[in-house]
Backbone as CSV, one residue per row, in Angstrom:
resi,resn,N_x,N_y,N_z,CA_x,CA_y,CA_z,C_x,C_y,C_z
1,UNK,0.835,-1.190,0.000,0.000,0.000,0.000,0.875,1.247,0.000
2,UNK,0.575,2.070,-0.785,1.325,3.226,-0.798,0.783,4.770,0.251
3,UNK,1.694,5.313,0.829,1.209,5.773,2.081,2.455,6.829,1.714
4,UNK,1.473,8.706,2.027,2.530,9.505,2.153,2.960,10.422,3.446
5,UNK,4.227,9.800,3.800,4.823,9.938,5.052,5.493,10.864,5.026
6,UNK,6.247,11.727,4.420,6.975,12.270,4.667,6.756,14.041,4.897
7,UNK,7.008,14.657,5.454,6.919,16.177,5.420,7.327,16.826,4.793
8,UNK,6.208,18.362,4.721,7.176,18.962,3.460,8.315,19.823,3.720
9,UNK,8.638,20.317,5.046,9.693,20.565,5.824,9.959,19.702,6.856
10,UNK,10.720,18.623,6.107,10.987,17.587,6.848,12.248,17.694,7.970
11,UNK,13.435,18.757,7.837,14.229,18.875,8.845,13.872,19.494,10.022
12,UNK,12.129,19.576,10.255,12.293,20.328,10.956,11.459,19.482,12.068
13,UNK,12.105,19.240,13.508,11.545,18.148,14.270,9.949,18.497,14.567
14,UNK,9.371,17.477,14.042,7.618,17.415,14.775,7.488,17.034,15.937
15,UNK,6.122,17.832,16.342,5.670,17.579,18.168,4.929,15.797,17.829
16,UNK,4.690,15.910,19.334,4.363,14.624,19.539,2.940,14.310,18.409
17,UNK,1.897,15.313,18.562,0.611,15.694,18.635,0.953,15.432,17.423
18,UNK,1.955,15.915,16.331,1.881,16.271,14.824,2.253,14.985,14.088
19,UNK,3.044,14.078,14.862,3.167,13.072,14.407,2.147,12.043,14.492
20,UNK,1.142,12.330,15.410,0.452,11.427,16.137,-0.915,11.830,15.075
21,UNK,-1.343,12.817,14.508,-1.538,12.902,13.820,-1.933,12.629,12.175
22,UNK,-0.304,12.392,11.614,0.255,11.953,10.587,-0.067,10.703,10.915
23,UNK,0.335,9.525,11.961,0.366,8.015,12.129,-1.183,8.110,12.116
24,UNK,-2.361,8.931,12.606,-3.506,8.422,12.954,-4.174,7.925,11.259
25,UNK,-3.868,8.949,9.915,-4.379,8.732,9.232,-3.772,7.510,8.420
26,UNK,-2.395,7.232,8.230,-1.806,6.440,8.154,-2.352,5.112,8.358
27,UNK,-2.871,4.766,10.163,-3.143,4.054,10.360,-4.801,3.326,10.207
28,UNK,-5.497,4.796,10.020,-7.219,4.177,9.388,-7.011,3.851,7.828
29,UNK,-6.147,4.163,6.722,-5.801,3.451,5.700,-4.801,2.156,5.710
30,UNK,-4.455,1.718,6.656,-4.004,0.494,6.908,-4.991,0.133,7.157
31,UNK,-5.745,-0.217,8.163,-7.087,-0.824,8.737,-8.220,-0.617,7.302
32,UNK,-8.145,0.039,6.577,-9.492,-0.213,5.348,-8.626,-0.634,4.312
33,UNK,-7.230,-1.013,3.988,-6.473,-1.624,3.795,-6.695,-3.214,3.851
34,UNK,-6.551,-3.569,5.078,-7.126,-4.851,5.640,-8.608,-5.139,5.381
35,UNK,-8.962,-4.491,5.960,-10.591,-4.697,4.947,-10.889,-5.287,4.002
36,UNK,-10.142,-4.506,3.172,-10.426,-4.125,1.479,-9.901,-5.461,1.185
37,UNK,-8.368,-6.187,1.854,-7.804,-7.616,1.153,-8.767,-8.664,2.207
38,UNK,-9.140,-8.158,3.155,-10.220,-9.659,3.545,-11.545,-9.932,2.642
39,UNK,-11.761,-8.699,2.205,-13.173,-8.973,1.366,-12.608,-9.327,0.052
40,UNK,-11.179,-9.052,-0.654,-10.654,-9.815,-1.849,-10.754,-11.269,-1.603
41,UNK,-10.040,-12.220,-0.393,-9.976,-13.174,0.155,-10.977,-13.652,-0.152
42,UNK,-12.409,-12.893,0.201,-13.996,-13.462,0.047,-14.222,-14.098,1.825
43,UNK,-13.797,-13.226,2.643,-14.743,-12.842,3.962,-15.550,-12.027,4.055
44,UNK,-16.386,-12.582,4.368,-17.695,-12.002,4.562,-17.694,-10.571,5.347
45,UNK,-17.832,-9.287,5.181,-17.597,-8.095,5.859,-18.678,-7.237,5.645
46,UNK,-19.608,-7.275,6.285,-21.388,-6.308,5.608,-20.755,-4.835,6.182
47,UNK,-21.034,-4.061,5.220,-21.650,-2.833,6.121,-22.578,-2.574,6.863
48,UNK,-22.119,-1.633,8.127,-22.918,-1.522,9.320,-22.040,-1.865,10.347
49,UNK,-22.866,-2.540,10.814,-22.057,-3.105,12.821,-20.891,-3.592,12.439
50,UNK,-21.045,-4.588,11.563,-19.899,-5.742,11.696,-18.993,-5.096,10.632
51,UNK,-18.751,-3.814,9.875,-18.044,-3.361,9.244,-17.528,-2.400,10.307
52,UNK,-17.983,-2.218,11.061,-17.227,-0.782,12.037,-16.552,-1.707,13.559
53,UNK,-17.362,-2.977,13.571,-16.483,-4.092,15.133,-15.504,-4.649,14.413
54,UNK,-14.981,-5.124,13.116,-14.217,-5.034,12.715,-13.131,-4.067,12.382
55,UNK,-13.619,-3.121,12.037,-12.543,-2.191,11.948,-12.171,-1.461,13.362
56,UNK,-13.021,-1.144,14.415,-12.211,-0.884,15.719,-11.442,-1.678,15.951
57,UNK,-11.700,-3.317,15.677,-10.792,-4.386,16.595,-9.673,-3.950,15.708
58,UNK,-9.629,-3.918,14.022,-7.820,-3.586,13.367,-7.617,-2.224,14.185
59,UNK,-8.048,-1.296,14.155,-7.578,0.247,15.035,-6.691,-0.229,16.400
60,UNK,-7.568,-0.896,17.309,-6.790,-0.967,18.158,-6.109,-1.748,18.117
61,UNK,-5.680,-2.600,17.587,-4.572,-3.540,17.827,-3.048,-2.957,16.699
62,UNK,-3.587,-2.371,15.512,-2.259,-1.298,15.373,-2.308,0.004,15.971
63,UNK,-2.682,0.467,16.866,-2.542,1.722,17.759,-1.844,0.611,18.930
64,UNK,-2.232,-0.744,18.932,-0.901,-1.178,19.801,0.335,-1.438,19.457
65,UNK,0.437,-1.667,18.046,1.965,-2.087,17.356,2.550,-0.540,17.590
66,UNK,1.676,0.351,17.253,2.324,2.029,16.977,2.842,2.212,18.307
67,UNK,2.557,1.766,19.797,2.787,2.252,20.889,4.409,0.979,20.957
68,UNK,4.190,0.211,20.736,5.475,-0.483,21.185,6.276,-0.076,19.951
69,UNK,6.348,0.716,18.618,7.584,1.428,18.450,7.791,2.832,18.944
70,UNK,6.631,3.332,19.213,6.741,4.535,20.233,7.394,4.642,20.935
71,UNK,7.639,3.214,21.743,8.738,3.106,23.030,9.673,2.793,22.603
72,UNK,10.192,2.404,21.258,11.454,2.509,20.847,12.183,3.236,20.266
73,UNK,11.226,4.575,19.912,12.013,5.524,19.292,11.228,7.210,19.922
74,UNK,10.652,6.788,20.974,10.562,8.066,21.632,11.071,8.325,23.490
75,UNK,10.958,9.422,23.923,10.857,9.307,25.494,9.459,9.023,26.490
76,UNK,9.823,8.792,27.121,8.276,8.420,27.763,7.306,9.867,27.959
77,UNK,8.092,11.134,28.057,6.645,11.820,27.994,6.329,11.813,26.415
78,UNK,7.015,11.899,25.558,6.929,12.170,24.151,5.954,10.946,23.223
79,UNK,5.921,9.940,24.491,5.682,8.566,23.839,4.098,8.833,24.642
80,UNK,3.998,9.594,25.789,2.640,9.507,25.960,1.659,10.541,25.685
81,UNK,2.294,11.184,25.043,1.552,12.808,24.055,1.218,12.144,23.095
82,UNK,1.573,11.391,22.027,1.638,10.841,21.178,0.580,9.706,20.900
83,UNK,0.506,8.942,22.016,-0.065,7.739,22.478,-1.706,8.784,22.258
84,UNK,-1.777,9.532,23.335,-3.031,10.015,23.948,-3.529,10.630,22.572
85,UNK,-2.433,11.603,21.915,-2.932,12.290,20.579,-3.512,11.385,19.370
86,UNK,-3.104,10.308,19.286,-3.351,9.227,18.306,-4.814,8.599,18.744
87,UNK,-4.829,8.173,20.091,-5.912,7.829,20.478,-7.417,8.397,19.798
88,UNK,-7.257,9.772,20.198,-8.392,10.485,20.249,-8.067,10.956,18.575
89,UNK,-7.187,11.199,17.999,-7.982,11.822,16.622,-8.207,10.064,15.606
90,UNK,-7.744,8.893,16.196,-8.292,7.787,14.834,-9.562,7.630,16.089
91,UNK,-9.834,8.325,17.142,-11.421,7.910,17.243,-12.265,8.629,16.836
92,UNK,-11.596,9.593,16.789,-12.513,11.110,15.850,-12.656,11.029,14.630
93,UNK,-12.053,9.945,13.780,-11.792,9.903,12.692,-13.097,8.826,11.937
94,UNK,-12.874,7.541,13.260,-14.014,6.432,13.257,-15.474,7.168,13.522
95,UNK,-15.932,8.064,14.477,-17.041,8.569,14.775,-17.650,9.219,13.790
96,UNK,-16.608,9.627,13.095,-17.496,10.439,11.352,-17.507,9.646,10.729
97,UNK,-17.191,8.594,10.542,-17.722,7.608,9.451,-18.670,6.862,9.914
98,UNK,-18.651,6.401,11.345,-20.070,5.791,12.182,-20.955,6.415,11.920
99,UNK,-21.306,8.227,12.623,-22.164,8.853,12.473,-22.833,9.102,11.251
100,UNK,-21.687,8.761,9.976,-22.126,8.755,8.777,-23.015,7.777,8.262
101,UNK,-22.685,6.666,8.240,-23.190,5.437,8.193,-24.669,4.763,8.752
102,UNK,-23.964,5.208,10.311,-25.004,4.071,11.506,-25.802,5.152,12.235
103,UNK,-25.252,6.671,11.668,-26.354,7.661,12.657,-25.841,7.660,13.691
104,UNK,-26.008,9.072,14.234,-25.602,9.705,15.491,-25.987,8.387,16.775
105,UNK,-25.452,8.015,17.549,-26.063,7.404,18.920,-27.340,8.710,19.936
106,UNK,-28.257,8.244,20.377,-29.168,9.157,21.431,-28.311,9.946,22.105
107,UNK,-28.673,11.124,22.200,-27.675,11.520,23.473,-27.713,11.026,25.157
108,UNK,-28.574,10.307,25.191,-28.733,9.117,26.348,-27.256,8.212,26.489
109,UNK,-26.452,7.976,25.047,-25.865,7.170,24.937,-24.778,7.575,24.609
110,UNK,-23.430,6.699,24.961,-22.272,6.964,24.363,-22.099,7.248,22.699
111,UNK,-20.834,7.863,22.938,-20.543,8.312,21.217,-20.099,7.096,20.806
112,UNK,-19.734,7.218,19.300,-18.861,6.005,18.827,-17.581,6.124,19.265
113,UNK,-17.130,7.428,19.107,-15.713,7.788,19.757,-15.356,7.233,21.285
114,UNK,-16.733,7.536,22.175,-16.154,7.017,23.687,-16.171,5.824,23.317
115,UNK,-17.380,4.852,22.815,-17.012,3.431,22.915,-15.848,3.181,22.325
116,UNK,-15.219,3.154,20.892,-14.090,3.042,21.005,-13.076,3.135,21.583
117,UNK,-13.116,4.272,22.231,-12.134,4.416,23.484,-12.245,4.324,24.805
118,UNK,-13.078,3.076,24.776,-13.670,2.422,26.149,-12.830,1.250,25.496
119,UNK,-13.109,0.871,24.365,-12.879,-0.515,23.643,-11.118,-0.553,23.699
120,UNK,-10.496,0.714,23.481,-9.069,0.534,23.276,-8.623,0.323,24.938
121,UNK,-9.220,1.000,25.672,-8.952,1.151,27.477,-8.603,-0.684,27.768
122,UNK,-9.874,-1.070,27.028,-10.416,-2.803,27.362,-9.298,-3.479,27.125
123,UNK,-8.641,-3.354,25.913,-8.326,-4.650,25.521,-6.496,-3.909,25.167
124,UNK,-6.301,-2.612,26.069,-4.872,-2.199,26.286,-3.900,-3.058,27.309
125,UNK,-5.089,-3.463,28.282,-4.734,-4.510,29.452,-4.088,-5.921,28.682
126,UNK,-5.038,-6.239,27.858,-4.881,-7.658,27.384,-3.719,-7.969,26.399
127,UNK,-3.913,-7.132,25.924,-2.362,-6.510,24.621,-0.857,-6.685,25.957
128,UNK,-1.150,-5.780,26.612,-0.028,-5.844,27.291,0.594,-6.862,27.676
129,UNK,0.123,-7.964,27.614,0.785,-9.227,27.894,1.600,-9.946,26.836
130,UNK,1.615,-9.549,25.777,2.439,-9.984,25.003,3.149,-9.060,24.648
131,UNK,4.215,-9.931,23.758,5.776,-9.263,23.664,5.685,-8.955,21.845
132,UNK,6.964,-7.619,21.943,6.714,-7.500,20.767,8.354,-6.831,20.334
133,UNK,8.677,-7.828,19.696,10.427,-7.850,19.161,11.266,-7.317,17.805
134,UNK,12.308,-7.674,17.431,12.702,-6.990,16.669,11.791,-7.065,15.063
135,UNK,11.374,-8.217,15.207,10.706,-8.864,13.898,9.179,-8.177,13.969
136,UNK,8.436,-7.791,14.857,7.154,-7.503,15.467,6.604,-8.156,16.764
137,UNK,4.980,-8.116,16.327,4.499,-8.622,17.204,4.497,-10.050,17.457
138,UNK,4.579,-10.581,18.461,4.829,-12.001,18.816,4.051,-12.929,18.484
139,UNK,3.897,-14.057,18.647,2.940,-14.910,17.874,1.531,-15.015,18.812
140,UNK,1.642,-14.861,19.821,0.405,-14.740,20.887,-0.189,-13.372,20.408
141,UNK,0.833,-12.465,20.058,-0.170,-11.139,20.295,-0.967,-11.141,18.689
142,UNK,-0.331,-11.829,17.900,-1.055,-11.463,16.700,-2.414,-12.756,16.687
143,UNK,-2.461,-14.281,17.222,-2.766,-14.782,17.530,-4.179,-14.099,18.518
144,UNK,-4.276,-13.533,19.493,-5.062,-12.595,20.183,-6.288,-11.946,19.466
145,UNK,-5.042,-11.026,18.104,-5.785,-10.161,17.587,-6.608,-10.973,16.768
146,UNK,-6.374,-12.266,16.069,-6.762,-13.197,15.176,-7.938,-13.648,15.692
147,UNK,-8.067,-13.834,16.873,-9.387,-14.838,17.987,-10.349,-13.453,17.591
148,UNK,-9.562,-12.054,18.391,-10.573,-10.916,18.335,-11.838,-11.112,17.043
149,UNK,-10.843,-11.021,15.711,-11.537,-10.947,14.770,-12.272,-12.292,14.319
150,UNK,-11.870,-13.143,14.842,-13.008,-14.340,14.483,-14.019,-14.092,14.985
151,UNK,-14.200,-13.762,15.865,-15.754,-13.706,16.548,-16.392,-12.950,16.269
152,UNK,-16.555,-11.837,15.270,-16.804,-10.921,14.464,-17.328,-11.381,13.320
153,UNK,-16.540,-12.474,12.551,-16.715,-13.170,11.335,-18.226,-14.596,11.295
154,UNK,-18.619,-14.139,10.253,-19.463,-15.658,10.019,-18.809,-16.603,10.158
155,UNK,-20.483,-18.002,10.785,-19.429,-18.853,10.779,-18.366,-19.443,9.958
156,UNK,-19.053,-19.455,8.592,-18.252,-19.888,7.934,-16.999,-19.441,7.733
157,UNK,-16.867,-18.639,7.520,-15.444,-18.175,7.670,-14.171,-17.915,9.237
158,UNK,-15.170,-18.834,9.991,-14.066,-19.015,11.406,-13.493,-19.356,11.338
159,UNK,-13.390,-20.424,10.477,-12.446,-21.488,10.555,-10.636,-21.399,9.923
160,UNK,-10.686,-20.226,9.444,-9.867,-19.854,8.217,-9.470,-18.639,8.520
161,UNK,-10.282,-17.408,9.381,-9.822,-16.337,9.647,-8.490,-16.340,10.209
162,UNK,-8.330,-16.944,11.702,-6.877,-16.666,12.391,-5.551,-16.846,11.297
163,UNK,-5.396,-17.961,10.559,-4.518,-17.772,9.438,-4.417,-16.782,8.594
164,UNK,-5.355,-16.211,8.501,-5.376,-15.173,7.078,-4.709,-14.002,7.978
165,UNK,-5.164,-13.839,8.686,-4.628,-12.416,9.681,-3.395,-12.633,10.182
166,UNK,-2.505,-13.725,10.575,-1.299,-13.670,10.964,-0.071,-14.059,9.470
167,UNK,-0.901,-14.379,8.830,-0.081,-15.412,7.776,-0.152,-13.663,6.821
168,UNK,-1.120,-12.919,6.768,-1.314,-12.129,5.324,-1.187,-10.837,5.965
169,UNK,-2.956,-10.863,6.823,-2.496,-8.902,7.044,-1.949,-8.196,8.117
170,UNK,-1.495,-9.157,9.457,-0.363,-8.418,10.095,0.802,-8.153,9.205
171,UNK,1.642,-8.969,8.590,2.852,-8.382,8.037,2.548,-7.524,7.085
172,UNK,1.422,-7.575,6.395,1.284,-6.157,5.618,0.828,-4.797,6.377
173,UNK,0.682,-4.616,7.521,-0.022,-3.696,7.679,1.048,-3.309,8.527
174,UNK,1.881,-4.455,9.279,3.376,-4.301,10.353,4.082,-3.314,9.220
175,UNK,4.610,-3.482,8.330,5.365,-2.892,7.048,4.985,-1.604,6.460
176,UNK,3.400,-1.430,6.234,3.185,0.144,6.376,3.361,1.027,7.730
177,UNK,2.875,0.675,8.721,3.035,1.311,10.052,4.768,1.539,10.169
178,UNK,5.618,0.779,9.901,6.959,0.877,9.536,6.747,1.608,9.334
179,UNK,6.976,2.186,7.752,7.339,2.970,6.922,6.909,4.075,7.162
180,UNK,5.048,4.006,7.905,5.054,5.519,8.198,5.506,6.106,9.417
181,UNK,6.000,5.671,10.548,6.847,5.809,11.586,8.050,6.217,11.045
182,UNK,8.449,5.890,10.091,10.307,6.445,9.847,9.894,7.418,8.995
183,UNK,9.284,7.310,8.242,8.793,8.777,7.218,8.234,10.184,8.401
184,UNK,7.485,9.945,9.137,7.269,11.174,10.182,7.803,11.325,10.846
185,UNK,8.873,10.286,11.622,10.025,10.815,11.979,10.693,11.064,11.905
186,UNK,11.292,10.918,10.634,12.840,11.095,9.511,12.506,13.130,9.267
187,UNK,14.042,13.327,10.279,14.558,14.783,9.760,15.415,14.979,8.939
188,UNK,15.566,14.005,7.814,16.131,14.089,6.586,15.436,15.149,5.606
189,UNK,16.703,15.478,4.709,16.070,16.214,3.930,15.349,15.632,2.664
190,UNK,14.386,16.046,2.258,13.319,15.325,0.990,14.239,15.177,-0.081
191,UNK,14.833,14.143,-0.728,15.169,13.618,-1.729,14.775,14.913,-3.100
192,UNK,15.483,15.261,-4.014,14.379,15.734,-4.985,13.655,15.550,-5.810
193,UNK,12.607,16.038,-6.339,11.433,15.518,-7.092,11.971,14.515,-8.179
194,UNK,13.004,14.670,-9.143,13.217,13.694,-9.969,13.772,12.047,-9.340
195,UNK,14.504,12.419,-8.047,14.968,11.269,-7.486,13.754,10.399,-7.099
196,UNK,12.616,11.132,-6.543,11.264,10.941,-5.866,10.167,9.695,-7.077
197,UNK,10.415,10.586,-8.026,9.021,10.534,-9.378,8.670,8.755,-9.148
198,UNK,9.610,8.344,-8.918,8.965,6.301,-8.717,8.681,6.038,-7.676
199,UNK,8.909,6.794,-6.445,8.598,6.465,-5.057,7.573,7.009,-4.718
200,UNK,7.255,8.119,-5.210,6.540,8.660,-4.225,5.534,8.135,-3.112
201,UNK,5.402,8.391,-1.966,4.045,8.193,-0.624,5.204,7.073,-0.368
202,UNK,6.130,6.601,-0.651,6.531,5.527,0.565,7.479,6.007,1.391
């Protein structure tokens, strides 16, 4: 997937907030990314509920890959500006496409935004137990995320989901989140346009 990371005054260091930012959109085109190759696959994915419990469960579980390179290439307050800033704008990001879609919730009731970020609170605990190394995430944690999304899925397609997600779209989606982590953080200077013209967005 092609993804554009880089700044247009790139030597010049970004705040936490600005990067967090940059990764949030990054990371809702990874997640409709994944989507888009499970429904190539031919999983079943309706619009509505089970198009938006699916896509929170991919949100949060790469807003967890994004936090364990956070801690490898930031400081801990820098890593928790970042954390918190990311949080809230890919839930701000999900709530306009909910509200678009599925209609405002009562005001009796939570937003889509809080539940999501009730949902990331939930299952930040459970994430935390697994490890996540030079290669990525570990085989439990992607394993985790794999169970998440089965139970989401028809039956028919239970049986087959956890493979497709550790075998196909973690490493594709591990590899963009890469790339856009070193692109918003890279205070290099921009290559120039002719060097660029075949790369561009990676």
């Amino acid at each position: 997937m092609r993804i554009k990371s880089q700044w247009f005054q790139s030597t010049t260091p970004k705040t936490p907030q600005q990067t967090a930012s940059a990764m949030a959109f990054i990371t809702w085109r990874a997640a409709q990314n994944m989507l888009k190759q499970m429904r190539t696959a031919r999983f079943d994915i309706e619009v509505g509920p089970q198009y938006f419990a699916f896509t929170g469960e991919v949100l949060v579980f790469l807003i967890q890959v994004l936090d364990r390179m956070a801690y490898e290439r930031m400081d801990a307050p820098s890593r928790t500006e970042f954390m918190t800033a990311l949080v809230l704008r890919v839930a701000q990001v999900l709530q306009e496409n909910e509200d678009s879609l599925l209609g405002v919730p009562p005001a009796s009731e939570p937003t889509h935004s809080d539940r999501f970020i009730d949902l990331f609170n939930q299952l930040a605990d459970h994430y935390a137990d697994f490890d996540y190394g030079p290669d990525g995430p570990d085989f439990a944690f992607m394993r985790y995320f794999g169970h998440r999304i089965e139970a989401i899925m028809p039956q028919k397609d239970q049986r087959w989901v956890v493979d497709q997600i550790m075998a196909s779209e973690v490493p594709d989606a591990l590899e963009t989140l890469q790339r856009g982590m070193h692109g918003v953080l890279s205070t290099e200077p921009r290559p120039p346009r002719a060097a660029r013209s075949g790369a561009s967005g990676d």
